[in-house]
ROLOKE-409472 format. One record per residue (C-alpha): residue number from 1; residue in one letter; chain; x, y, z. Coordinates in steps of 0.02 Angstrom, whole numbers, padded with zeros to 5 digits, always signed. Example, Ala and Ser with C-alpha at 12.3 -4.5 7.8 and 13.67 -1.06 7.14 Angstrom:
<atoms>
+-----+------+-------+--------+--------+--------+
:  nr : rest : kette :      X :      Y :      Z :
+-----+------+-------+--------+--------+--------+
:   1 :    a :     A : +00615 : -00225 : +00390 :
:   2 :    s :     A : +00684 : -00053 : +00357 :
+-----+------+-------+--------+--------+--------+
</atoms>
This chain:
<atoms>
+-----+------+-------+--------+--------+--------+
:  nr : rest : kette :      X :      Y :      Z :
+-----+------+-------+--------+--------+--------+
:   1 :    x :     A : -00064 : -00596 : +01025 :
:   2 :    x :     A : -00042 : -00475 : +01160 :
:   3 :    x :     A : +00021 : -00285 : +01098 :
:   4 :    x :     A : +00234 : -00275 : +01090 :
:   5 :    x :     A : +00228 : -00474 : +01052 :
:   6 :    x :     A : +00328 : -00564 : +00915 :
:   7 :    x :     A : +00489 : -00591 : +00863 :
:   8 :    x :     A : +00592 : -00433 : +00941 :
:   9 :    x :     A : +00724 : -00357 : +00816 :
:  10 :    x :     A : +00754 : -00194 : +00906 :
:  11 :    x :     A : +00727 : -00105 : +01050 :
:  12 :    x :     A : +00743 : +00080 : +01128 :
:  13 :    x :     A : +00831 : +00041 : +01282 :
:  14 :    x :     A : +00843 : +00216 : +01356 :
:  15 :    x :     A : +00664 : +00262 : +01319 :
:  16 :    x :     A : +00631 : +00182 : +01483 :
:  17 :    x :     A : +00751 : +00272 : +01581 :
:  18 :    x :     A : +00719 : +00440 : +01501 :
:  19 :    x :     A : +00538 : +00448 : +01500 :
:  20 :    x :     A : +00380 : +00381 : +01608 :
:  21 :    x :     A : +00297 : +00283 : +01469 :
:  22 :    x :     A : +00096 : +00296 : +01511 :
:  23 :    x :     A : +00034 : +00195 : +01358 :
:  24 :    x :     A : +00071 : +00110 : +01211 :
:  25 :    x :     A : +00013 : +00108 : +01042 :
:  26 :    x :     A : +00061 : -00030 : +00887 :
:  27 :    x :     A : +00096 : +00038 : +00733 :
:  28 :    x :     A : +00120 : -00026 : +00563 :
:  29 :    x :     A : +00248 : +00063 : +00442 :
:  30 :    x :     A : +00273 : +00098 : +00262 :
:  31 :    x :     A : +00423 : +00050 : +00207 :
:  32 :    x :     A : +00508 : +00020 : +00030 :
:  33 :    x :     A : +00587 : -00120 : -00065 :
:  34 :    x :     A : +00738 : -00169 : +00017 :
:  35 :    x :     A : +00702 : -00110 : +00211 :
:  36 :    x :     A : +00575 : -00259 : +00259 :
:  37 :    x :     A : +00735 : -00384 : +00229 :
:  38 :    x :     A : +00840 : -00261 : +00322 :
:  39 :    x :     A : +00727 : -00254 : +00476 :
:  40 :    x :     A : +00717 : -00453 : +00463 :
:  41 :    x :     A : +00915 : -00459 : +00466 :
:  42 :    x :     A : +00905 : -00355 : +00629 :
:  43 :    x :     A : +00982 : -00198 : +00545 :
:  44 :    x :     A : +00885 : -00056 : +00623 :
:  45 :    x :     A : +00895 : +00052 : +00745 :
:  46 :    x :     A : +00799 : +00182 : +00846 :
:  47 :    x :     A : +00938 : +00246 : +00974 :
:  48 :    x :     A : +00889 : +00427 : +00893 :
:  49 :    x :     A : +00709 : +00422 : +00820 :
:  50 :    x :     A : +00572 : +00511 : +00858 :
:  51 :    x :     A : +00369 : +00504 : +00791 :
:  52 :    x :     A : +00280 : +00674 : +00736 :
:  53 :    x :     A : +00111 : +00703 : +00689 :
:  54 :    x :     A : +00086 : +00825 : +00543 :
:  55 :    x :     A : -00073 : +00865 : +00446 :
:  56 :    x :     A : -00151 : +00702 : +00541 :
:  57 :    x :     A : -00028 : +00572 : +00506 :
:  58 :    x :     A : +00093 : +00495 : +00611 :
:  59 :    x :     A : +00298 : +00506 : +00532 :
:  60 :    x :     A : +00450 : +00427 : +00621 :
:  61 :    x :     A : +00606 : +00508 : +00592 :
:  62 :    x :     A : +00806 : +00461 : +00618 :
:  63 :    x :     A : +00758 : +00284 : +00624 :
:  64 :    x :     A : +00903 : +00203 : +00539 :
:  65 :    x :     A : +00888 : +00049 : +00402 :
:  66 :    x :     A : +01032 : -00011 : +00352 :
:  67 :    x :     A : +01041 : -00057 : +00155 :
:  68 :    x :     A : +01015 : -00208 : +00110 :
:  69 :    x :     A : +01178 : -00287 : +00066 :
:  70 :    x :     A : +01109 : -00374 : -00099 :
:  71 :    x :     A : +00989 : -00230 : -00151 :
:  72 :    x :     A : +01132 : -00131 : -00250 :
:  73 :    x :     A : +01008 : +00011 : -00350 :
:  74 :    x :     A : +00851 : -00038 : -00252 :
:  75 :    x :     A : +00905 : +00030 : -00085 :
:  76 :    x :     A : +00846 : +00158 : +00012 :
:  77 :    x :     A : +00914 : +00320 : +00106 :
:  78 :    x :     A : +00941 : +00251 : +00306 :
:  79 :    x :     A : +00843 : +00370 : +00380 :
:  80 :    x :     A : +00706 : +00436 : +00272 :
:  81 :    x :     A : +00547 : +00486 : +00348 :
:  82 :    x :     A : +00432 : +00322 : +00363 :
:  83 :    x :     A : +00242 : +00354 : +00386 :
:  84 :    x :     A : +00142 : +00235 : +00520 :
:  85 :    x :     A : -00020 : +00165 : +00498 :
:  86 :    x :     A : -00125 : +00184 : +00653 :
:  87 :    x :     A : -00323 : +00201 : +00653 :
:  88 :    x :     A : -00391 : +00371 : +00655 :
:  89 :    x :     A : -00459 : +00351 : +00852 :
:  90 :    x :     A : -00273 : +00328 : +00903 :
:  91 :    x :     A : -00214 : +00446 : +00782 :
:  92 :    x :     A : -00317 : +00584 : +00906 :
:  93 :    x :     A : -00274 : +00504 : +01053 :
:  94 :    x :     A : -00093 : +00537 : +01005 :
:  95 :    x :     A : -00139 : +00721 : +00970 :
:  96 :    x :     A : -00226 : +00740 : +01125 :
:  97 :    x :     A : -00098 : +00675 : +01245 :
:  98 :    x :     A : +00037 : +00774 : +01152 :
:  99 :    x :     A : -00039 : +00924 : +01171 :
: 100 :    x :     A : -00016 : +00915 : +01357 :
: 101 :    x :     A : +00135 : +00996 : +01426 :
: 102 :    x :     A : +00273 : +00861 : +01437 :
: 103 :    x :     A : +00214 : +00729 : +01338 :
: 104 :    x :     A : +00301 : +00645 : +01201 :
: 105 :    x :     A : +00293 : +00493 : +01079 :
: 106 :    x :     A : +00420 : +00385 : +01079 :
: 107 :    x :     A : +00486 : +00211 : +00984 :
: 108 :    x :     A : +00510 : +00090 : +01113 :
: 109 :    x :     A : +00532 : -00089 : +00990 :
: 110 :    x :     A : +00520 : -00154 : +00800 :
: 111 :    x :     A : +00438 : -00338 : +00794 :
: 112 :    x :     A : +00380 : -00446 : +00669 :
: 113 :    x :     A : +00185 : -00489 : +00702 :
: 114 :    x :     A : +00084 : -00598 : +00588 :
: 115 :    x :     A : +00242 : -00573 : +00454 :
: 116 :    x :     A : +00222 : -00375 : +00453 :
: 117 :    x :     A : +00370 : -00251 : +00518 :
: 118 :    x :     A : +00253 : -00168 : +00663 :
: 119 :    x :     A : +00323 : -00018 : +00786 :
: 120 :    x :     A : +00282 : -00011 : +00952 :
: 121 :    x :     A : +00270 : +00175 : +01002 :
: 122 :    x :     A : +00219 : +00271 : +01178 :
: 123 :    x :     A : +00165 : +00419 : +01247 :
: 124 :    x :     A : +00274 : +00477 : +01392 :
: 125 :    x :     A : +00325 : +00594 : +01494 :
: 126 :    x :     A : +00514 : +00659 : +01535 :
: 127 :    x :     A : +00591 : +00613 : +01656 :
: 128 :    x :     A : +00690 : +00738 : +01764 :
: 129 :    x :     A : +00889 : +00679 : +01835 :
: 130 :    x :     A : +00815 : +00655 : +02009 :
: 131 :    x :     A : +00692 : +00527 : +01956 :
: 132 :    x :     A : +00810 : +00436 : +01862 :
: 133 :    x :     A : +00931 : +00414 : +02016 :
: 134 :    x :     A : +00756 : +00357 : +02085 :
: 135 :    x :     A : +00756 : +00214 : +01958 :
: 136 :    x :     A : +00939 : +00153 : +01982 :
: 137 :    x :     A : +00912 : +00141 : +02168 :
: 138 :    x :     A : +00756 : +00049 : +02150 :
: 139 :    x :     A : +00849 : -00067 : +02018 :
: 140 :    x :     A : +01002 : -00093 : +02132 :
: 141 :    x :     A : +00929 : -00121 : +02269 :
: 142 :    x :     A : +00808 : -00255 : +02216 :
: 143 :    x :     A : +00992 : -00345 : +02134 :
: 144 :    x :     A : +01040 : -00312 : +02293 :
: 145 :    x :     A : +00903 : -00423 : +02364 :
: 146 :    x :     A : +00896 : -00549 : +02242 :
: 147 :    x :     A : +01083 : -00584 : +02276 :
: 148 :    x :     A : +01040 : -00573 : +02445 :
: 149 :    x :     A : +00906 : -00728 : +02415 :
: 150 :    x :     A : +01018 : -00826 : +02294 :
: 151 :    x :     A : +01151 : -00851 : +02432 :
: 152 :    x :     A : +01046 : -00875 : +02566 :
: 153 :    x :     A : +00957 : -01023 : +02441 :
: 154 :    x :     A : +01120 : -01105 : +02394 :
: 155 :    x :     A : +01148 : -01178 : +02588 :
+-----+------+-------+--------+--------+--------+
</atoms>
C-alpha cells in the first residue's frame, strides 16, 4: 500500500493552502484505551495540531479525540500530547529539514492501515498571502475550464 492509503477518517484541509508541503512521512501513534475506537468512529480532529520534536522523539499536540461515548472512567483528556513512532533515519530527517528557516511539520490525515491508527505528517514550508491568491486562481481557473469542457461535451 502506497504512503497516505487506507481508510481516511480525517484530514487537515488547510494544511494545503497554508503551507508548500515538500514531503511526507507516515507515522504511527500511541494512544490509550478508549481513543483507537474514537478515531474508528471518525471523532478526531487536527484543524489545530501541530508535531514537535523534543529530546529525539516526535509529539503531536492539540489533536483532539473525542471520548469515547461508552468508555465512562476509561477515557482520556482530548488533547493530550500523543507520541509518534517513526524510525530513527526519519526522526533526523525531520530535525534536519526543521532546522531550516521556514520549515514546519504538519498533520495532513489520520487513516487506518493494516488495522493500526497511522498519521500522515509533512514537512512544509509557509506560505505567504500572495501565493495563496496564486492557488485560488490556479484552482478557479482550471473550474473555469472544466465547465468550459463539460458544456461544450453535452452538444
Amino acid at each position: 500500500m502506497a504512503k497516505g492509503t487506507g481508510k481516511v477518517l480525517a484530514q487537515n484541509k488547510k494544511a494545503g493552502h497554508d503551507y508548500f508541503i515538500e514531503e511526507t512521512f507516515e507515522a504511527g501513534m500511541v494512544l490509550q484505551g478508549t481513543e483507537i475506537k474514537s478515531i474508528r468512529a471518525g471523532k478526531v480532529q487536527l484543524k489545530d495540531s501541530f508535531v514537535r520534536i523534543r529530546n529525539g522523539e516526535a509529539w503531536i499536540s492539540n489533536m483532539h479525540i473525542s471520548p469515547y461515548e461508552q468508555g465512562n472512567r476509561f477515557n482520556h483528556d482530548p488533547l493530550r500530547t500523543r507520541k509518534l513512532l517513526l524510525h530513527k533515519k526519519q526522526l533526523g530527517e525531520l530535525v534536519g529539514r526543521t532546522k531550516q528557516d521556514g520549515y514546519t511539520i504538519v498533520p495532513l490525515k489520520i487513516y487506518i492501515k493494516d488495522g493500526y491508527a497511522k498519521l500522515l505528517i509533512g514537512v512544509g514550508k509557509g506560505k505567504k498571502n500572495y501565493d495563496k491568491r496564486d492557488d485560488l486562481k490556479k484552482k478557479e481557473a482550471k473550474r473555469e475550464m472544466e465547465r468550459a469542457f463539460k458544456a461544450k461535451n453535452q452538444f
